[in-house]
C-alpha positions as CSV (number, residue, x, y, z in Angstrom):
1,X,107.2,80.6,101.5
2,X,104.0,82.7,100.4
3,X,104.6,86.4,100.5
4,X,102.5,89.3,101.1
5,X,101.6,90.8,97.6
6,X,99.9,93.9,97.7
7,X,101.5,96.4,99.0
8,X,104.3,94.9,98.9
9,X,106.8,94.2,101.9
10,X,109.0,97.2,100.4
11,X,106.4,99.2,100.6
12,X,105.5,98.5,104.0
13,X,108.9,99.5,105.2
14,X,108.6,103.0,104.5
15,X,107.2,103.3,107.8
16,X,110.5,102.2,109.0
17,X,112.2,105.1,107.7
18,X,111.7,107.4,110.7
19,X,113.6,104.7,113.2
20,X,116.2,104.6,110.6
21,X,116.8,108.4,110.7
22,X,116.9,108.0,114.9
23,X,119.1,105.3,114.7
24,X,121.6,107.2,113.0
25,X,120.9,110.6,115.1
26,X,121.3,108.7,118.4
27,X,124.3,107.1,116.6
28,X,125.8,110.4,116.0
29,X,125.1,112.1,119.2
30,X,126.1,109.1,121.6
31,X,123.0,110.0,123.5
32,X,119.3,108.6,123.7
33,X,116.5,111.0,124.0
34,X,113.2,110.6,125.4
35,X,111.8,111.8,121.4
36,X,114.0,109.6,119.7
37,X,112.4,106.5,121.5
38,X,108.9,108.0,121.1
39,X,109.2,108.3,117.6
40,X,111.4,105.2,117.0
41,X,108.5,102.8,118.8
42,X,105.7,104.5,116.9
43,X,107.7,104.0,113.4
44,X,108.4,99.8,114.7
45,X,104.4,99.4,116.1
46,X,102.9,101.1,112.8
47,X,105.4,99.0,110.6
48,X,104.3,95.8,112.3
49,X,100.7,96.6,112.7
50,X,100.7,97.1,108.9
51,X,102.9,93.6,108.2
52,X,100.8,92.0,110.6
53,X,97.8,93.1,109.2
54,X,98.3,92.2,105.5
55,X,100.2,89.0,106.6
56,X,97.2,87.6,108.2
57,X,95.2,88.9,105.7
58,X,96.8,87.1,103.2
59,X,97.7,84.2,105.0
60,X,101.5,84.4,105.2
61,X,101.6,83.6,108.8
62,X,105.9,82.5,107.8
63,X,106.6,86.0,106.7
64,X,104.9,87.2,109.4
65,X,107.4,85.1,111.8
66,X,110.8,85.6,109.6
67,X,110.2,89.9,109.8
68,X,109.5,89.8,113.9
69,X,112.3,87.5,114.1
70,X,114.5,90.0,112.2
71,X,113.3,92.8,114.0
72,X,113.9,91.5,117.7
73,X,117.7,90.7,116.9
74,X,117.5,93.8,115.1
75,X,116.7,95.6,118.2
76,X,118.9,93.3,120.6
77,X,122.4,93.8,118.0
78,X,121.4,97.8,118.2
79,X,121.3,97.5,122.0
80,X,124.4,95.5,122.4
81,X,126.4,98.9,120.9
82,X,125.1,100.7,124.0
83,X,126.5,98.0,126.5
């Protein structure tokens, strides 16, 4: 599978730290505030606005796939907690 290489994947997901940090807060405090969405959504859009970008760029349209795969069950295991 062809892979994005410059910047690098790891590099991308720096902009995934900030949703990491909310995760853990909203973890912590049992409670879901309007912020922590705001600022989780814009870390996930920016992170695959950037992937997307470079991935098409470069013509790794299977990356591309694999990382919004990842992310959706990401998003749907993190929801189950809440259920």
């Amino acid at each position: 599978m062809k892979q994005i290489q410059n910047p690098s994947n790891w590099k991308l997901s720096i902009a995934l730290l900030p949703l990491i940090v909310v995760m853990v807060i909203v973890i912590v405090m049992r409670t879901v505030p309007v912020w922590a969405i705001a600022v989780g959504v814009i870390s996930l859009l920016t992170y695959l606005s950037l992937l997307a970008y470079f991935c098409i760029k470069q013509k790794c349209y299977n990356q591309l796939l694999t990382n919004i795969i990842v992310i959706i069950l990401w998003i749907i295991f993190y929801l189950v907690q809440f259920k």
